[in-house]
GUSE-988399 format. One record per residue (C-alpha): residue in one letter; chain; y, x, z. Coordinates in steps of 0.2 Angstrom, whole numbers. Each point is the difference from the previous one (the first is absolute). Example, Ala and Ser with C-alpha at 12.3 -4.5 7.8 and 13.67 -1.06 7.14 Angstrom:
   code   unit      yy      xx      zz
      A      A     -22      62      39
      S      A      17       6      -3
END
This chain:
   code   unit      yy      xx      zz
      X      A    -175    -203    -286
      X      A     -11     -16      -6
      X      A      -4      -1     -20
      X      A       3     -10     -11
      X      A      -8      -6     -16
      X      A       4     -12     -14
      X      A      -3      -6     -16
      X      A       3     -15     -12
      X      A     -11      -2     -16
      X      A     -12     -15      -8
      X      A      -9      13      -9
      X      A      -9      11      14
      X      A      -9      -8      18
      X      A      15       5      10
      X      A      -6      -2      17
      X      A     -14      15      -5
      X      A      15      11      -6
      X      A       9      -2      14
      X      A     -16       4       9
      X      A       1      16      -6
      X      A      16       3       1
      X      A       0      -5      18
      X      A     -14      15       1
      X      A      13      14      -5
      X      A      12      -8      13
      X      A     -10       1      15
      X      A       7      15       6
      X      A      15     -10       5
      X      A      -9     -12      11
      X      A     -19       1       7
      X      A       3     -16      12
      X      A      -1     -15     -13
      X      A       0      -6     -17
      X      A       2     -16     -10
      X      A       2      -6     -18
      X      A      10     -17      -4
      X      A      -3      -8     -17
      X      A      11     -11     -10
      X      A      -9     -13     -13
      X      A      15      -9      -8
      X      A      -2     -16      14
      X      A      -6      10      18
      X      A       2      16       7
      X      A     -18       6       9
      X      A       0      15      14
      X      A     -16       9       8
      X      A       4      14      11
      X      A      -9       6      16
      X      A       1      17      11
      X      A      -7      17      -6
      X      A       1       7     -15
      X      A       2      -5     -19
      X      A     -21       4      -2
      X      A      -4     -10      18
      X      A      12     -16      -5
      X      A      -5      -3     -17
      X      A     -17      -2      -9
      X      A      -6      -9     -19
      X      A       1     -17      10
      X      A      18       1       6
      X      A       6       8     -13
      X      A      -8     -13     -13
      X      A       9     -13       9
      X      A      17       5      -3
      X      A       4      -6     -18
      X      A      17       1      -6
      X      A      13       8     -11
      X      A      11       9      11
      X      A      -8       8      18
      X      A       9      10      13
      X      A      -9      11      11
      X      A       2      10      14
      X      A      -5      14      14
      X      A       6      -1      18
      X      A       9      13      13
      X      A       4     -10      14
      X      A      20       4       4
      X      A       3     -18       5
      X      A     -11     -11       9
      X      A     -19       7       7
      X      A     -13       5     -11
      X      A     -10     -18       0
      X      A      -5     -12     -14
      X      A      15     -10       3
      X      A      10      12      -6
      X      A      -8       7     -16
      X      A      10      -3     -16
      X      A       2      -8     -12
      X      A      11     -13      12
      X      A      -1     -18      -9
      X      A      15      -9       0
      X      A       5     -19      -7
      X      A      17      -3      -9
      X      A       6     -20       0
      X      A       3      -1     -16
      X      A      -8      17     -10
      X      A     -17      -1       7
      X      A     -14      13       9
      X      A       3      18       0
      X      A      -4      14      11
      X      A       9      20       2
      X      A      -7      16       5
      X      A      13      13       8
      X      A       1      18       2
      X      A      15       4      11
      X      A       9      -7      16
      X      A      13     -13       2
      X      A      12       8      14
      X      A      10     -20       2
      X      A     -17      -9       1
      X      A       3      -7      16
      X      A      18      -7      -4
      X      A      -7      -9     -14
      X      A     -16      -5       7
      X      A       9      -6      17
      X      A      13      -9     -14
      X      A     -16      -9      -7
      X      A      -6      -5      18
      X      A      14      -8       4
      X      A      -1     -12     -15
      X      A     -17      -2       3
      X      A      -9      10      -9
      X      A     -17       5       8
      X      A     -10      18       0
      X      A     -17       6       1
      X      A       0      18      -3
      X      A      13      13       8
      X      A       2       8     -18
      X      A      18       3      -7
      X      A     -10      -5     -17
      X      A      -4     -18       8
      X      A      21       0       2
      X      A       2       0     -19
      X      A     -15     -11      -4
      X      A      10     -12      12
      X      A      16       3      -8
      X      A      -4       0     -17
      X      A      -8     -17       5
      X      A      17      -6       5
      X      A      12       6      -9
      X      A       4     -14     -16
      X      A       2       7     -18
      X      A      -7      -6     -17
      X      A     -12      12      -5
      X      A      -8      14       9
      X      A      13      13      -5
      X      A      13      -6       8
      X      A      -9      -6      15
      X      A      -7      19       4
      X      A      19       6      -3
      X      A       8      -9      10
      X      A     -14       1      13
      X      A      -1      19      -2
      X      A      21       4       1
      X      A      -4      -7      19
      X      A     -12      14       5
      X      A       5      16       5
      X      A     -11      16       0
      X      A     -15       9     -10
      X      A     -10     -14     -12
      X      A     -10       4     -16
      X      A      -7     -18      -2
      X      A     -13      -8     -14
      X      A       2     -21       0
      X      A     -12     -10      -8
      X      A       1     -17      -5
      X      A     -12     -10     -10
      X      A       6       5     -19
      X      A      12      16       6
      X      A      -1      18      10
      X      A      17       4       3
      X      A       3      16      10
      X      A      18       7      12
      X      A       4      14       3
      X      A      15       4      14
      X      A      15       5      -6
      X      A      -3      19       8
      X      A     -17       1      -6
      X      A      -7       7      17
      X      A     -19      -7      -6
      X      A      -9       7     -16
      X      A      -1     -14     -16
      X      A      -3       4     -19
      X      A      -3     -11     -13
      X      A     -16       2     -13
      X      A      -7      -8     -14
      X      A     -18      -1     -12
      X      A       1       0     -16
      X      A     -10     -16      -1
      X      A      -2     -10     -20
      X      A      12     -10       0
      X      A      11      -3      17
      X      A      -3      17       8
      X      A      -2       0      20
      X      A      14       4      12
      X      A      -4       8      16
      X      A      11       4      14
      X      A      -7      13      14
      X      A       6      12      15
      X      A      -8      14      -8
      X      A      -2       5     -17
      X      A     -16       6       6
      X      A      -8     -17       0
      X      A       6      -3     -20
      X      A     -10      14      -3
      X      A     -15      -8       6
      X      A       1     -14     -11
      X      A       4      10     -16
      X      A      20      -9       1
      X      A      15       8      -6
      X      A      11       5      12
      X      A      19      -7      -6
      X      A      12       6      14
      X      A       4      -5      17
      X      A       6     -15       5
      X      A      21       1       4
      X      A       5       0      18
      X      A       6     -17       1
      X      A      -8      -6     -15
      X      A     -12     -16      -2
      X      A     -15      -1     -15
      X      A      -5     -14      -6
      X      A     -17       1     -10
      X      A      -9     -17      -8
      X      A      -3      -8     -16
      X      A      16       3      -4
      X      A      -2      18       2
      X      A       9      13      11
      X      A      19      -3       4
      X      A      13       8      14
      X      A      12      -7      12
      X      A      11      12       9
      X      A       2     -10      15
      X      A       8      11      11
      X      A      13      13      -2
      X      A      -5      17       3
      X      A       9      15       5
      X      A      -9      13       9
      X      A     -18       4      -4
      X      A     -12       4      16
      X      A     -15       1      -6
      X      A     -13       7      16
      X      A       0      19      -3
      X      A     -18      -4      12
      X      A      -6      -4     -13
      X      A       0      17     -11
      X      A      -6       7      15
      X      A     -12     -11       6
      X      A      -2     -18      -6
      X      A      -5       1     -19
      X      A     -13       7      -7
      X      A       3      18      -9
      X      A      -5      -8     -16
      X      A      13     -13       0
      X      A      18       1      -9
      X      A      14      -2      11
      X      A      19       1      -6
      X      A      -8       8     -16
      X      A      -7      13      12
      X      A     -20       6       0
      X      A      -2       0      20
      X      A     -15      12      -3
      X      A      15      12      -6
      X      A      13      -5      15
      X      A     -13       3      12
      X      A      -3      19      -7
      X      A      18       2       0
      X      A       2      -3      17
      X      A     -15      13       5
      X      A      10      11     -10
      X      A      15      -5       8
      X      A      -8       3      19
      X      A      -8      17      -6
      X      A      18       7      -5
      X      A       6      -8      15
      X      A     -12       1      15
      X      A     -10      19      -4
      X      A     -13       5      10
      X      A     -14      14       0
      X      A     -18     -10      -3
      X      A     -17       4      -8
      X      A       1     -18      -6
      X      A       6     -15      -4
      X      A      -7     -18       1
      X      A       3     -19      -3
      X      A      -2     -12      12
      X      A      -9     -12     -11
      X      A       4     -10     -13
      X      A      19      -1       3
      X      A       5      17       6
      X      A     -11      10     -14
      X      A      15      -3     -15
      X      A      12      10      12
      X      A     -13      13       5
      X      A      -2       4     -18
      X      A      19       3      -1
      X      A       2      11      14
      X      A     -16      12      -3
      X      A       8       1     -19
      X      A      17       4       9
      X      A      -5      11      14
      X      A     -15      10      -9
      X      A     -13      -3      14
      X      A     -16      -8      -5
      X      A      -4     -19      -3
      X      A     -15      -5       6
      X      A     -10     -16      10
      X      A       1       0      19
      X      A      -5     -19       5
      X      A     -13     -11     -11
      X      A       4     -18       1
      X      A     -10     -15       1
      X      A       5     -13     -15
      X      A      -5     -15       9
      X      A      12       2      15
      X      A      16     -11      -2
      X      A      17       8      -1
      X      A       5       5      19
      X      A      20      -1      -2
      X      A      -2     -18      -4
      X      A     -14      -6      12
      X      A       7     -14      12
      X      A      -6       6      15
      X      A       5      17       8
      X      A     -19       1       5
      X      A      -7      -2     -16
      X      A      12      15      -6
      X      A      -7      10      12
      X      A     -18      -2      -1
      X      A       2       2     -20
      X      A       7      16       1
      X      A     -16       7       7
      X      A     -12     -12     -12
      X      A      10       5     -16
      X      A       3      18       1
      X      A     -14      14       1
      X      A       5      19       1
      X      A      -9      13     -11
      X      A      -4      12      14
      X      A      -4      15     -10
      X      A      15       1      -8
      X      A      12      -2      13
      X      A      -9      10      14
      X      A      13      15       5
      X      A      13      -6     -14
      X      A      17      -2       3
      X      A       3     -17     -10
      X      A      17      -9      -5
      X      A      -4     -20      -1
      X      A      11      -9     -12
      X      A       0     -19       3
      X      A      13     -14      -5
      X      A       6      -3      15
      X      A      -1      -2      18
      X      A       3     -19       9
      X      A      -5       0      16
      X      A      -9      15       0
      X      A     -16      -8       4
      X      A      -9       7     -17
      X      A       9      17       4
      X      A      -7       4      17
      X      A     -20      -5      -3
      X      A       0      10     -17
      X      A       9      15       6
      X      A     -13      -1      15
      X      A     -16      -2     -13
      X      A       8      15     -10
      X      A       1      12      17
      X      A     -16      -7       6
      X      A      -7       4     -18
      X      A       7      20       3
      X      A      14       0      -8
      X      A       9      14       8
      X      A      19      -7      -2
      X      A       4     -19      -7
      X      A      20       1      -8
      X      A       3     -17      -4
      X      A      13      -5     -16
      X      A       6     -17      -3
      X      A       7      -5     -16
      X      A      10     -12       9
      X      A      15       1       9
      X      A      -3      -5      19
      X      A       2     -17       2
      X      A       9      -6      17
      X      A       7     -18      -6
      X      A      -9     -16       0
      X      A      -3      -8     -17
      X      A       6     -18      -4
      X      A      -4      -3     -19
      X      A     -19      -1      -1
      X      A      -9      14      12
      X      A      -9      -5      16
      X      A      13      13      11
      X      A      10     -13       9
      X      A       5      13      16
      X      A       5      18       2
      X      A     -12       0      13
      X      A     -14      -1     -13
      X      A       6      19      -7
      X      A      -5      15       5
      X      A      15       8      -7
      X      A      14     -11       7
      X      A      10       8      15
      X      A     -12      14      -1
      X      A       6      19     -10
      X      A     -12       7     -10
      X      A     -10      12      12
      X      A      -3     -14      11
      X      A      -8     -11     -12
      X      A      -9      18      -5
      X      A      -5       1      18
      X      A      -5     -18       3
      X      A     -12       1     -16
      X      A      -6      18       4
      X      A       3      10     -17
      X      A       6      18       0
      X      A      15      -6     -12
      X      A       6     -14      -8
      X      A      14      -2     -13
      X      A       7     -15      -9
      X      A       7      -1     -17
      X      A      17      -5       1
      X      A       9     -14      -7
      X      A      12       9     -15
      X      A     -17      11      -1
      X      A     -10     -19      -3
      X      A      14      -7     -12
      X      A      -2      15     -11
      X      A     -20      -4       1
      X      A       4     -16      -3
      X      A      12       3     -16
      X      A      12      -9      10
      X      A      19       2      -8
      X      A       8      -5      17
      X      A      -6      -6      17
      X      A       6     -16      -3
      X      A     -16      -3     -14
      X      A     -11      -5      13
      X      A      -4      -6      19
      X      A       0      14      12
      X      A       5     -10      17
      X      A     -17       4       9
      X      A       4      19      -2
      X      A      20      -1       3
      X      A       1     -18       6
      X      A      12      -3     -15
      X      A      -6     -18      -3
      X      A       8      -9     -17
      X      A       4     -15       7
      X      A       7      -4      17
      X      A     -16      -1      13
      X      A       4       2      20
      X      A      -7      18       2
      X      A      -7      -4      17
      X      A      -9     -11      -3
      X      A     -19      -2       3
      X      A      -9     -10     -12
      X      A     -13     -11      10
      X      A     -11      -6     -17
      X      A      -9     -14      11
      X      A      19     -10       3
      X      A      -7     -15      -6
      X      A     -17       2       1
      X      A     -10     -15       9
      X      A     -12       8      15
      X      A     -20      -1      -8
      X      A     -11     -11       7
      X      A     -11       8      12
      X      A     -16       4      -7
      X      A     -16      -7       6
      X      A     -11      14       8
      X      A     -15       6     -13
END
């Protein structure tokens, strides 16, 4: 997860733009937010915890004058969810000057460089994986930016989508199997027109920006007064892009690989419906993310669509919450049933996917507690039994309710009269996938693209330095 935001332009207040882009983006991180700002001579940085509303006001945002401004929304996958460790990371090159980087994805050889660094002794403050490249890019000798980042860059291994700023430049990277979303963008400005680079297309929209075409797996952008230029800085051969991220991640409104995901999340209702029958009076979403799908199976299977659950729009995403209690207790705030319409039905629930089965269980009990006569629950989502290296907080097997369990006990555990997933050819079709081999499927089939020990649990606080203790209040 994590987005990422930014722009270069002297025509337009680029720390407000990227303000709002930040605004479209917060679906990819509700933990923290921060904007750095490049003037030509400095590069100024404001970020705190909460979200993109709580973090910035007219004072902050007034403060940070520049031409080129990265910004950036956090999901902690790396490093606990504390101040510390919001982005953007500063950094301080020798020779180059001040810069700071905000990161979606995960390093998987973080350690080895970081414990490298050490012993030539380099110091940390943070356990992120992004505080390992700030350092390296810091250390790593070159004569101008571009060739610093790439040779810096060709050393980490693992899932990136990265925006740099510096005081006169936002250059962004992309890794060279394109696990993490990028796209490039631009205002038609008098004049030099605006480039903006983005995880979503979705957050160009906001600021009325063109959308261009995504940036290259293995590509690095350059934008300044100079205007936009590329650099493939690493070779790339297979593409990997995180198929999560049709299924879950980006918003239905943003392009992906040229694909509408509104329409790929239909298709995989569809898909399931063709796939997975089942006799029912109705069928319902399980808000917002599962709606697209329950669309495309009522159209499929004939039954009714209609709306089960009413869901509170001020309750933060409960995949991407930290903290397994605060997933728990959001379920019940967030959701509402519509009693009346689901008293004596028999319902098929259609939701995106299922984690830890956490969300599952509490909604399927609100439905049945509502009188809903049978709950048949339909993931557009193969089951997903591997841990996830390359950007997701699912570190462990142990963290999956579908790993080393078949399908009827996961149905059991969770308490629904069926369940049926979409299978993988069934989600490449959705998808508009040509071969398996398009995109990153390991957490379904453990398939990973690049060699990680398959075993191995993921503790995200490795370097993390213990809190003070608090005073009591």
């Amino acid at each position: 997860m994590c987005g990422i935001f930014g722009i270069h332009s002297r025509q337009v207040d680029v720390a407000n733009l990227t303000y709002f882009g930040l605004f479209s983006l917060q679906h990819r991180g509700q933990e923290s937010a921060g904007i750095a700002v490049g003037d030509g001579q400095c590069v100024k940085l404001h970020r705190d915890m909460g979200l993109v509303a709580q973090v910035f006001n007219s004072a902050t945002l007034s403060s940070l004058r520049g031409t080129v401004a990265i910004g950036h929304t956090r999901y902690s996958t790396t490093g606990a969810s504390r101040l510390e460790n919001a982005h953007p990371v500063p950094f301080l090159h020798p020779a180059l000057g001040p810069g700071a980087i905000a990161h979606n994805g995960n390093l998987i050889n973080s350690q080895a460089i970081r414990r490298e660094l050490e012993e030539d002794g380099v110091a940390f403050d943070t356990g992120l994986d992004t505080e390992v490249m700030a350092r390296l890019i810091e250390h790593t000798h070159g004569s101008d930016w571009a060739q610093v980042l790439s040779q810096a860059f060709r050393r980490v291994v693992g899932a990136y989508s990265c925006a740099v700023v510096t005081s006169d430049s936002v250059i962004a990277l992309r890794d060279p199997y394109g696990f993490r979303p990028l796209c490039l963008g631009y205002l038609p400005l008098a004049g030099q027109p605006a480039h903006l680079v983005a995880s979503e297309s979705c957050a160009l929209d906001t600021v009325n920006a063109k959308f261009v075409r995504e940036v290259r797996p293995g590509e690095m952008v350059i934008m300044n007064d100079h205007g936009l230029s590329s650099v493939q800085f690493q070779t790339s051969g297979r593409h990997a892009m995180c198929v999560f991220e049709f299924i879950y991640f980006a918003r239905p409104d943003s392009l992906l690989k040229n694909c509408e995901l509104e329409e790929a999340r239909i298709r995989m209702g569809r898909e399931l419906a063709l796939a997975q029958p089942v006799e029912a009076d109705m069928v319902i979403g399980l808000p917002d993310s599962g709606t697209p799908a329950a669309i495309g199976y009522a159209e499929a299977s004939g039954i009714p669509y209609r709306e089960g659950l009413v869901k509170s729009r001020y309750i933060n995403r409960t995949f991407i919450q930290p903290d397994q209690s605060l997933r728990e207790s959001g379920v019940i705030l967030k959701l509402n049933p519509l009693k009346r319409s689901l008293r004596g039905k028999r319902i098929i629930a259609v939701d995106d996917s299922m984690v830890r089965g956490t969300t599952s269980r509490r909604i399927i009990e609100v439905l049945k507690k509502a009188g809903a006569k049978e709950v048949h629950l339909r993931i557009s989502s193969p089951p997903m039994r591997f841990p996830c290296f390359m950007g997701v907080d699912i570190g462990s097997t142990k963290q999956l309710v579908a790993s080393g369990r078949s399908v009827e006990e996961v149905r059991s555990f969770i308490g629904a009269d069926s369940l049926a997933y979409i299978s993988i050819p069934g989600l490449m079709r959705a998808v508009g996938a040509g071969t398996l081999d398009q995109f990153c499927r390991a957490c379904f089939d453990g398939a990973y693209p690049v060699p990680v020990p398959q075993q191995l649990e993921m503790d995200k606080m490795a370097f993390e330095a213990p809190l003070a203790a608090q005073p009591a209040s």
